[in-house]
N, C-alpha and C positions, 0 to 999 in steps of 0.2 A: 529383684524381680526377674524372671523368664519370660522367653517369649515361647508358646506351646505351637503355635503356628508355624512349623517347620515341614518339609519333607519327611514323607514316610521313608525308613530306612531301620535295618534290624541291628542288633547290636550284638558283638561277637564276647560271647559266654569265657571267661578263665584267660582271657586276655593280658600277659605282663606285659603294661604300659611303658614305654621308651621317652625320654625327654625329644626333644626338639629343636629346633631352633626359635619357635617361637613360642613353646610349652614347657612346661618344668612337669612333672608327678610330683603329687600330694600326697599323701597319708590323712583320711577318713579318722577325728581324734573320734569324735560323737554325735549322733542321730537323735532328734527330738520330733517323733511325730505327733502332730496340734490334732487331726483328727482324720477320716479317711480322707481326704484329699491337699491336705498342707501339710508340710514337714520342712524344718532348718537342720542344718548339721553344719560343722566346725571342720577345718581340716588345717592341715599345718600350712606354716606362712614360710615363705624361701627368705634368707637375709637378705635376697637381694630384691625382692619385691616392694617397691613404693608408691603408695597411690594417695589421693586426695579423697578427704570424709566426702562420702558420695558417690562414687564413681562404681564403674561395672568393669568385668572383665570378664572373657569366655572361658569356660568352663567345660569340661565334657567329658567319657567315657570314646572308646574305639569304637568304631562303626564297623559293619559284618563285612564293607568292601576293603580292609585293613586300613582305613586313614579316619583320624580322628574324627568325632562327632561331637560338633561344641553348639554352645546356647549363652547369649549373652545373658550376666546373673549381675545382680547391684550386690556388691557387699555391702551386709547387715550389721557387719565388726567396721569398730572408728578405726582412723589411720596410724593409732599408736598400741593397738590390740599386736600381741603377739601370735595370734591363730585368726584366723579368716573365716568368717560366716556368711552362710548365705541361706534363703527364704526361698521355698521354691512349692507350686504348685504339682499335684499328682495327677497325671492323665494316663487313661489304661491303654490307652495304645497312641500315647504321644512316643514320638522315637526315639526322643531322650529321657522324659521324667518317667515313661513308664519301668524303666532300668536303674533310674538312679534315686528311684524312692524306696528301691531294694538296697542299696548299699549299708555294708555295718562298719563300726568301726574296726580301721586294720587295714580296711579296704582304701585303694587309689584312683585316683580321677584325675584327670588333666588341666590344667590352670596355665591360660593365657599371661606373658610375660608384658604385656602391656594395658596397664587398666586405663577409662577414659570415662567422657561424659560431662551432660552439661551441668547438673545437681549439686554443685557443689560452688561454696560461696562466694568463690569470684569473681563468678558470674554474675552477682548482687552486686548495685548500687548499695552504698549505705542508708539504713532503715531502723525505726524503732522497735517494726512490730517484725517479725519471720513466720511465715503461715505454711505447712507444709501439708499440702493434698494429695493424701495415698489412699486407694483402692485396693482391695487384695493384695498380692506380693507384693504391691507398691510402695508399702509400709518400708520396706527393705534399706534402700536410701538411709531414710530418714532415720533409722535407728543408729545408723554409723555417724549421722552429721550430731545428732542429739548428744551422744558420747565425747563429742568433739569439743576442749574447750574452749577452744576460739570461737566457735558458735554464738556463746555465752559473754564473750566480749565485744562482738560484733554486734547482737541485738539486746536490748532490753528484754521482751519478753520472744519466746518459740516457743508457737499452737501445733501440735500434731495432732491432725483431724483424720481416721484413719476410718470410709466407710467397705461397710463387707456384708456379705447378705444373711448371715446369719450369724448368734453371738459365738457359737464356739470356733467362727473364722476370725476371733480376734486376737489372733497372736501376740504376742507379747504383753498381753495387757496386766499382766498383774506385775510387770518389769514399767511399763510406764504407768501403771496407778500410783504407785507407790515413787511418784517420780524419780526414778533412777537410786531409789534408798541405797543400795549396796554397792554403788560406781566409785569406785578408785579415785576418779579425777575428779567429776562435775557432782556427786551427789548435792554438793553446800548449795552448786547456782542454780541447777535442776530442782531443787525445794521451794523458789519462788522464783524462777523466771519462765520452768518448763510447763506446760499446761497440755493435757493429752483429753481430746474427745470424738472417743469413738463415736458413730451410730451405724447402724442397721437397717437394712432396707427391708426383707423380707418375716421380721419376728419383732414382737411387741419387746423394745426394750426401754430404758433410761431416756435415748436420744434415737428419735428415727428418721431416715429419712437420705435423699441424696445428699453431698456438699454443697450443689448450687441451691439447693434447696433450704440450706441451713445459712447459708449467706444471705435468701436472698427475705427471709422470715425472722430472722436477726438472734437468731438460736447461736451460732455461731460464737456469736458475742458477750452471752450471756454473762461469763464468770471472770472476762476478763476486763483491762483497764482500757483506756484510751476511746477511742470513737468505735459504737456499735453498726459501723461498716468498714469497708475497706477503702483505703484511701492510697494513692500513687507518691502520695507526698513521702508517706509513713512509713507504709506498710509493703512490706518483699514477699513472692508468694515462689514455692516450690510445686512442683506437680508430675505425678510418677502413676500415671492408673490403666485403667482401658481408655482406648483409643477414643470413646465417646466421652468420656469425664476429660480428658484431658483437653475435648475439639470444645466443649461446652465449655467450660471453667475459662480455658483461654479467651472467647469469645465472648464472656462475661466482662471478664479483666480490660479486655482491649477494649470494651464497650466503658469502663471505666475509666477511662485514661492510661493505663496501665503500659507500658511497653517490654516487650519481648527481650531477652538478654542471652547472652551463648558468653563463654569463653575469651574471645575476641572481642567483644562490644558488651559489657555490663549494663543491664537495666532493671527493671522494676519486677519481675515475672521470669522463671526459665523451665522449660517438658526436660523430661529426657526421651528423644524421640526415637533411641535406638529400641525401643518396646513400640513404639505407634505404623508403623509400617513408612 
């Protein structure tokens, strides 16, 4: 996930990028645009780069005043993928996705040497049920924890509930319908433990509607086992969206007993807040 909410700032054309001290250059392997305004691509991973299924790291192109121009991005690739993905929204004159939803492959970009965040499971209490709530790029996360097989050892079952306003915003989804059929690692546990349901907010689909909305009408629930709510006992929730799904959902949770967990103090519930302002 990006955050578009940046300073305006131009971006300097033909640029050969230099490493850093706290940057390495990447090489751009390949570009998949989902439709005019979302697109993921792949780039190459440094041996020396290690990070935690979940976590984000900056990301960027040079900016026109000569010093890097970065955007915190969730890797989309697990943490035993040999190339790094990431999910990124298009704005025509955001000052960085407007530049970098042109990029092909061949091309280089800047990658932060320190990944971070709170998304990722140790931040959990142990639980039976893992619910993970993504909005738009939010989905991002959760695609790299899903890939993850310790995910799969940690919970009995993980819900990835991914609302978007329209269906052709639903990226990845024919990579989680087919629950993860072609995964190297997790295909066997992804076949009955992982459960993906998308809805939509703005177009007549399958499932519509917001998440607090689907929790709170027990849709949610529908196809899976255990109690058709959520419960603090049981159940671990992730949350990666806009600032309102994440202020709402939380608000819900802690209305439910629910408590807040970070990196340092594990609980039942964790944002990743470096997207919420």
């Amino acid at each position: 996930m990006s955050d578009p909410k940046a300073p305006a700032a131009d971006l300097a054309p033909n640029t050969v990028l230099e490493p850093t001290a706290a940057l390495t250059v990447e090489e751009v392997l390949s570009v998949r645009h989902w439709n005019e305004h979302l697109f993921s691509f792949k780039i190459t991973r440094p041996a020396s780069f290690r990070f935690r299924s979940g976590e984000f790291v900056m990301i960027g192109l040079m900016g026109d005043n000569g010093r890097p121009l970065l955007r915190a991005y969730s890797v989309a690739s697990p943490a035993w993928d040999e190339t790094l993905e990431f999910l990124s929204i298009k704005v025509a004159d955001g000052p960085l996705t407007s530049r970098l939803q042109k990029i092909q492959p061949g091309d280089h970009i800047f990658l932060g040497r320190k990944p971070t965040g709170t998304l990722v499971a140790d931040a959990l209490t142990p639980g039976k049920r893992l619910f993970l709530f993504g909005s738009g790029t939010g989905l991002a996360p959760f695609l790299s924890l899903i890939r993850d097989p310790d995910i799969y050892e940690r919970f009995e079952q993980v819900v990835v509930v991914h609302s978007v306003r329209t269906v052709v915003d639903l990226a990845f989804r024919e990579e989680l319908e087919s629950r993860l059929a072609d995964d190297p690692l997790v295909d066997e546990q992804a076949r009955t433990q992982l459960h993906y349901v998308p809805t939509v907010t703005r177009e007549p689909f399958h499932t519509t509607g917001r998440i607090n909305a689907l929790i709170e009408n027990g849709r949610l629930f529908q196809d899976l086992s255990g109690d058709a709510r959520l419960d603090p006992q049981t159940d671990r929730v992730m949350l990666c969206g806009s600032m309102a799904m994440n202020k709402d959902i939380a608000a819900m949770l802690e209305g439910m007993g629910f408590e807040e967990g970070s990196n340092n103090k594990p609980a039942d519930f964790v944002i990743e807040r470096a997207f919420v302002g």
